[in-house]
C-alpha positions in Angstrom: 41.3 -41.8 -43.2 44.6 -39.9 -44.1 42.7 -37.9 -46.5 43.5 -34.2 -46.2 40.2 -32.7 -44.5 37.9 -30.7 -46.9 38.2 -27.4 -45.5 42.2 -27.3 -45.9 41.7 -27.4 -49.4 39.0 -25.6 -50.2 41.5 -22.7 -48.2 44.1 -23.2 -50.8 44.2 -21.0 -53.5 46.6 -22.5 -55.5 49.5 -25.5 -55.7 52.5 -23.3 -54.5 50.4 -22.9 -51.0 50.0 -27.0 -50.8 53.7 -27.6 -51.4 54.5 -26.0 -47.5 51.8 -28.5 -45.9 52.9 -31.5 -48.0 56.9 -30.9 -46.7 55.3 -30.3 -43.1 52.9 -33.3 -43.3 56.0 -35.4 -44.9 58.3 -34.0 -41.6 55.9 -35.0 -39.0 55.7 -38.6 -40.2 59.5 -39.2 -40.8 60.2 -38.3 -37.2 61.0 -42.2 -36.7 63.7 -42.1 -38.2 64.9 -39.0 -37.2 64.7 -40.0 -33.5 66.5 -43.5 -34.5 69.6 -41.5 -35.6 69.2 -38.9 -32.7 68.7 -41.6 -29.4 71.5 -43.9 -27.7 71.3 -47.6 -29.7 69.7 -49.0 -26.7 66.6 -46.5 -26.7 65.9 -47.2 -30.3 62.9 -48.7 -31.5 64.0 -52.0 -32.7 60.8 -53.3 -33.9 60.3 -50.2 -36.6 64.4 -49.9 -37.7 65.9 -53.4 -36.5 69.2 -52.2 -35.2 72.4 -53.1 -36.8 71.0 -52.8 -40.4 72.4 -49.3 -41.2 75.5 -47.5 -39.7 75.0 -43.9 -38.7 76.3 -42.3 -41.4 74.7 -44.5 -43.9 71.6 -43.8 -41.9 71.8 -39.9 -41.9 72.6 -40.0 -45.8 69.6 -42.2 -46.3 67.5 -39.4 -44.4 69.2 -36.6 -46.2 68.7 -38.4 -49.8 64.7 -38.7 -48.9 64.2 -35.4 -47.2 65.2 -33.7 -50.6 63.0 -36.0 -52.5 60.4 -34.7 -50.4 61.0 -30.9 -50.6 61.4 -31.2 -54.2 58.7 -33.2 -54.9 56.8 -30.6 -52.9 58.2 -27.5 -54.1 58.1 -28.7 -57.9 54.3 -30.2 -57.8 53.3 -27.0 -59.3 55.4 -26.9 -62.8 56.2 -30.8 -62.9 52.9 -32.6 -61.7 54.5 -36.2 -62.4 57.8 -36.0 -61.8 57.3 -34.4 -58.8 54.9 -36.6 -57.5 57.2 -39.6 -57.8 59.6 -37.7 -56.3 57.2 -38.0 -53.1 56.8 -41.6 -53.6 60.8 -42.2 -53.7 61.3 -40.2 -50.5 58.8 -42.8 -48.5 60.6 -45.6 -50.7 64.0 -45.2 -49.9 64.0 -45.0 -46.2 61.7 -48.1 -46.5 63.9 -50.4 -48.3 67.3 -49.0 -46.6 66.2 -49.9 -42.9 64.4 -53.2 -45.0 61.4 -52.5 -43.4 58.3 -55.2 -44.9 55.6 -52.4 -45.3 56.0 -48.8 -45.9 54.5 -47.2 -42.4 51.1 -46.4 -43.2 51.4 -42.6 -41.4 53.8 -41.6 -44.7 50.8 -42.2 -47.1 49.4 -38.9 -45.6 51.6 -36.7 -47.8 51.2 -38.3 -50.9 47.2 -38.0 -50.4 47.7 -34.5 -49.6 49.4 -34.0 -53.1 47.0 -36.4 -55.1 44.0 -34.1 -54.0 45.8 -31.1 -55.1 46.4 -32.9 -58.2 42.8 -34.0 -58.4 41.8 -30.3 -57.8 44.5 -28.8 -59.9 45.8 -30.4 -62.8 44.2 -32.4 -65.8 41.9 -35.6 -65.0 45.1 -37.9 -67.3 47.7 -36.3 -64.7 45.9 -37.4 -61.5 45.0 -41.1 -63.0 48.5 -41.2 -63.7 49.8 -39.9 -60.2 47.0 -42.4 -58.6 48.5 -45.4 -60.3 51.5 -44.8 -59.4 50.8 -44.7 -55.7 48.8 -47.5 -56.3 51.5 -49.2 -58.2 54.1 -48.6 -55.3 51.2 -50.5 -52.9 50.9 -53.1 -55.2 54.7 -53.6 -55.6 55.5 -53.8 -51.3 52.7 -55.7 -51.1 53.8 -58.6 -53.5 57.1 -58.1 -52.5 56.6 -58.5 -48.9 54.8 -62.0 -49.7 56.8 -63.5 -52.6 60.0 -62.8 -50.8 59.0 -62.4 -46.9 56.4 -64.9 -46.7 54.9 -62.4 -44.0 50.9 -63.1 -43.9 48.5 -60.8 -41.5 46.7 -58.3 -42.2 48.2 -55.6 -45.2 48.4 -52.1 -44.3 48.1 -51.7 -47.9 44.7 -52.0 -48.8 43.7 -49.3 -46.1 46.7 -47.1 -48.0 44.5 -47.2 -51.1 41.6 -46.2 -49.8 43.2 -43.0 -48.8 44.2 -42.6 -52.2 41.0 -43.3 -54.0 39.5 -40.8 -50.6 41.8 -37.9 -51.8 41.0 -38.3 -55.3 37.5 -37.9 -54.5 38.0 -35.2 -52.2 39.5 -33.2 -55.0 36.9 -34.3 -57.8 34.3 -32.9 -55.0 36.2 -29.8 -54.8 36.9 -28.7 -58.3 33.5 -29.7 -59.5 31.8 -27.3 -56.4 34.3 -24.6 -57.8 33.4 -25.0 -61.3 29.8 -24.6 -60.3 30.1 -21.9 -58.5 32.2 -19.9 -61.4 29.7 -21.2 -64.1 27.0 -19.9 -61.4 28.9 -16.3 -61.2 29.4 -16.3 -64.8 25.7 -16.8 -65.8 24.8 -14.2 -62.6 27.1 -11.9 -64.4 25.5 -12.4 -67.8 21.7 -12.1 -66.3 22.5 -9.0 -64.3 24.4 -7.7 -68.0 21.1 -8.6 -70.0 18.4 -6.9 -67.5 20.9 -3.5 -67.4 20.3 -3.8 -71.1 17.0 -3.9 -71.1 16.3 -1.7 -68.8 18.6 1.3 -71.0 16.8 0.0 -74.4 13.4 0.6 -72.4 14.3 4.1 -71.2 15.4 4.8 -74.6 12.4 3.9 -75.9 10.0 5.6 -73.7 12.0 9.0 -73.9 12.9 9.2 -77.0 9.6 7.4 -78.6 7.5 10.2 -76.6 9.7 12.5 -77.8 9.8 12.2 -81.8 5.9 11.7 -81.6 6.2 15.5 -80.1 8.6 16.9 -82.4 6.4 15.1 -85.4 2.9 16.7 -85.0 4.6 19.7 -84.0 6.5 19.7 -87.2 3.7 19.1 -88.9 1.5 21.8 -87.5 4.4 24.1 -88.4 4.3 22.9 -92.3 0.6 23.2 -92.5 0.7 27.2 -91.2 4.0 28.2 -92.1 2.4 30.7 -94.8 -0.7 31.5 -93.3 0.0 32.0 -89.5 4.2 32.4 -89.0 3.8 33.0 -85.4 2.2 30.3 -84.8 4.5 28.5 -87.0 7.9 30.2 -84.9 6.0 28.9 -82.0 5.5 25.0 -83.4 9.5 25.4 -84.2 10.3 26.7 -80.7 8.6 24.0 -79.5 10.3 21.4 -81.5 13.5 23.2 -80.0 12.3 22.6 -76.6 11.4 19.3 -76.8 14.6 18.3 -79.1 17.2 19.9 -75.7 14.9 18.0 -73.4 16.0 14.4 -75.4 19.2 15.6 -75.4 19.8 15.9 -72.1 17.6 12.4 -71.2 20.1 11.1 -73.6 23.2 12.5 -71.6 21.7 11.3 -68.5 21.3 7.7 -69.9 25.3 7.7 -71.3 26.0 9.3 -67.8 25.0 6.3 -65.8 26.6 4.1 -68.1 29.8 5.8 -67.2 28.5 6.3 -63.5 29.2 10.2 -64.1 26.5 12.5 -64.6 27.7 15.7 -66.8 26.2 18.1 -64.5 26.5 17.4 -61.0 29.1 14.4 -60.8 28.3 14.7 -57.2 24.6 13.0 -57.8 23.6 10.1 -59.1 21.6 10.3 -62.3 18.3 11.7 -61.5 15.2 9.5 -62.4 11.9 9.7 -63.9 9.3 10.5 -61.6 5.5 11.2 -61.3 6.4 14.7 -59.8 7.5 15.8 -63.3 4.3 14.4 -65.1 3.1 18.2 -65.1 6.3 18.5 -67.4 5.5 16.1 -69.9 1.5 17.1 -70.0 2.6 20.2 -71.5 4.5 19.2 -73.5 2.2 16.9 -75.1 -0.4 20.2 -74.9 1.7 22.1 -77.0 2.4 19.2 -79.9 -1.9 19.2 -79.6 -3.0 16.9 -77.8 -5.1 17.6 -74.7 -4.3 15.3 -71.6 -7.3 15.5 -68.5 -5.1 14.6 -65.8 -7.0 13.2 -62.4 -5.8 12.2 -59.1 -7.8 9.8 -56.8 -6.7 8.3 -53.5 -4.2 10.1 -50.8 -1.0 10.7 -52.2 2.1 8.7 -50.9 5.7 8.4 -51.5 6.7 5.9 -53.6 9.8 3.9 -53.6 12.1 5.0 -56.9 11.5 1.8 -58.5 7.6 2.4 -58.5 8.0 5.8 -59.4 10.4 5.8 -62.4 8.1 2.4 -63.7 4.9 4.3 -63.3 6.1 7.5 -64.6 7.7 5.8 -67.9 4.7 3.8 -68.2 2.2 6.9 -68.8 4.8 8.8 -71.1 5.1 5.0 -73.5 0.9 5.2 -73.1 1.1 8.6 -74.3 3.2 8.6 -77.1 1.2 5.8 -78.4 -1.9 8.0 -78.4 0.3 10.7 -80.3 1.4 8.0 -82.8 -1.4 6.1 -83.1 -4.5 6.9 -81.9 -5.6 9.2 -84.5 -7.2 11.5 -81.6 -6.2 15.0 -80.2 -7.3 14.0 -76.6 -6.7 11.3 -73.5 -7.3 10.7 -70.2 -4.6 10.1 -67.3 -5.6 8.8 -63.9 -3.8 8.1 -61.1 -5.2 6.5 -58.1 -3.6 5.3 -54.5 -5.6 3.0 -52.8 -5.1 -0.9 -52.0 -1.7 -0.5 -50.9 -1.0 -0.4 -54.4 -0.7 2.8 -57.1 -2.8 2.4 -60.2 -2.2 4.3 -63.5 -4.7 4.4 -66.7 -4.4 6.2 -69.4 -6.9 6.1 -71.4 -8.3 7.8 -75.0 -11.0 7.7 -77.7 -8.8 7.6 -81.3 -9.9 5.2 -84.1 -6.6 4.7 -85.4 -7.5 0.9 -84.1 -5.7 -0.5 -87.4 -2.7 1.5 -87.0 -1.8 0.5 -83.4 0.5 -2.4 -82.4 -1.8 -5.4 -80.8 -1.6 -5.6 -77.4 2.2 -7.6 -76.7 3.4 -6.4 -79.3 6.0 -3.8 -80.0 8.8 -2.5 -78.2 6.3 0.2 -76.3 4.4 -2.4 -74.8 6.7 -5.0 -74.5 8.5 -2.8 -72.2 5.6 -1.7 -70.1 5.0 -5.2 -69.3 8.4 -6.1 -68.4 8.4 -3.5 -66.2 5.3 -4.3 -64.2 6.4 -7.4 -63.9 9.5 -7.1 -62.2 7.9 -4.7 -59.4 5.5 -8.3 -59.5 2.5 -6.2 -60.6 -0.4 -6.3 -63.3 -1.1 -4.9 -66.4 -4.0 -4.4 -69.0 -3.7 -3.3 -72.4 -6.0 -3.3 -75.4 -8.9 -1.5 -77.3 -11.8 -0.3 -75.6 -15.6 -2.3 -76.3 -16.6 2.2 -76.7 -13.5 2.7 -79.0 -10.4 3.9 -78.0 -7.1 2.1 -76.4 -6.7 2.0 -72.3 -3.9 0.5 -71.0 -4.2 0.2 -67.1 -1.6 -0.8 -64.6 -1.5 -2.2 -60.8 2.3 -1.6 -59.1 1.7 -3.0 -55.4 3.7 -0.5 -52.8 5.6 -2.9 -50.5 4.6 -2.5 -47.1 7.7 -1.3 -45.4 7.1 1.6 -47.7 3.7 2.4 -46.9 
């Protein structure tokens, strides 16, 4: 086949770096008849250009004529598709019927395959249909022409000429639907990655500032109740509020700086992330908006990848500030427990505010607990307790590398 070969054009990025290999390809398979004007009469190859037919001059004009059919046709392929392209088809026509050759030499279709793929790959599906007929239509015409007229019979180089061209076609159909493909596989890549960024802020947002505004609630409300009858304890509630209010601040500045990759602070560090470490932090912090967390530790302790860490530590502050919401109760339980290969986190407590509390899937707080055990492909639990209460229980398996 005189196809061009699949990994040529799947190398070219665009029609102005085809137009250089269609010239070159169209040189290489004219050199006939530049050797028939360059070599001594007697040397010539009389069977391909019968001598006698064409003086020199006429000869070297004829050349001439169909070597700037062929550049322009190559050069132009970009801007004017059909025009150029049977500008190609001239420059093989012209040398043909000046030396009155009966076939066009089958070698010369290798150009005009190279610019029907780059057609195929390039231009609209009418365009190429279009250019293909009319390759097909110059076949057609020798062919007829050579018997009506001739009466030559043997075998036509014709028919093999088409399947080149109906090859090439393919070849670029292959191509351009791989490419589209691939883009519509990048673009939805794109769009997936966008969605679980997305997520993952909304849940961080969530979690932080959920926690948070349970905090600054009971706080506020203890402050109401003995504003008149105990203002230090009061000044203390409102301190508190402070405190807690500076602390979502700053989460909040850290979430905006990694959206801008620039962290406020240290622009020299990435954004810091939640981690287990700090869970002293937000213990008291939830003791001092009144409720009492029993924090317990079972198993040795390990390092956990950041992943793990940040997931498990956002998962006890969203349990948390469901107790603080919710629960109805001024006291939970946190455990958290290494063994397995794996790191388990409970938090459990004994409210009765059962009516009150989302059902277990439901709502944003949950919701985004589960998503995030499920991407570190762990387990989690979540639902009232047979004794009373709410427990939501997690699994995150610790990869082993990281053990």
């Amino acid at each position: 086949m005189h196809a061009v070969p699949n990994v040529i054009l799947t190398r070219l990025g665009s029609l102005q770096l085809v137009a250089p290999l269609i010239f070159l390809s169209w040189l290489l398979t004219a050199y006939p008849w530049a050797w028939f004007l360059t070599d001594p009469p007697e040397e010539r190859w009389s069977s391909l250009f019968p001598p006698g037919i064409l003086a020199a001059t006429v000869a070297q004009v004829v050349l001439l004529v169909a070597t700037a059919a062929a550049l322009a046709g190559s050069t132009r392929l970009c801007r004017l598709p059909l025009p150029a392209f049977g500008l190609l088809l001239v420059s093989i026509a012209i040398p043909t019927l000046a030396w009155q050759r009966p076939e066009i030499w089958a070698p010369q279709i290798i150009p005009i395959d190279i610019a029907l793929a780059a057609l195929t790959l390039y231009s609209t599906p009418r365009v190429t249909l279009t250019a293909a007929s009319l390759a097909l239509g110059l076949l057609v015409t020798c062919l007829i022409t050579r018997w009506v007229l001739l009466g030559e019979g043997g075998t036509p180089s014709e028919p093999g000429m088409a399947l080149t061209l109906g090859t090439a076609v393919l070849i670029g159909t292959v191509i351009r639907q791989r490419r589209a493909h691939a883009a519509a596989t990048l673009r939805q890549a794109s769009a997936e990655a966008v969605n679980a960024e997305r997520l993952r802020i909304a849940r961080d947002l969530h979690d932080m500032v959920a926690h948070s505004l349970g905090v600054i609630a009971l706080q506020a409300g203890a402050a109401r109740r003995v504003m008149r009858t105990q203002p230090e304890a009061a000044r203390e509630a409102v301190h508190n509020i402070e405190k807690v209010g500076q602390e979502t601040l700053s989460g909040l500045r850290r979430v905006v700086s990694s959206l801008r990759d620039v962290d406020p602070d240290r622009p020299d560090l990435p954004t810091a992330l939640p981690s287990l470490t700090t869970l002293d932090e937000l213990v008291a912090t939830t003791r001092a908006a009144g409720v009492d967390i029993d924090v317990s530790r079972q198993g040795e302790p390990q390092a956990l990848p950041m992943e793990i860490d940040a997931a498990a530590y956002r998962i006890v502050q969203e349990a948390v500030a469901n107790v603080i919401r919710h629960a109805e109760t001024d006291a939970c339980r946190i455990m958290i427990s290494f063994r397995e290969g794996g790191l388990f986190v409970e938090v459990v407590d004994d409210g009765t505010g059962r009516g009150r509390r989302p059902r277990a899937g439901f709502g944003f707080g949950l919701t985004g607990m589960r998503e995030r055990v499920e991407m570190l492909n762990g387990t989690i639990v979540t639902g009232p307790r047979p004794e009373g209460g709410f427990r939501v229980a997690a699994h995150l398996p610790i990869p082993a590398d990281a053990r």
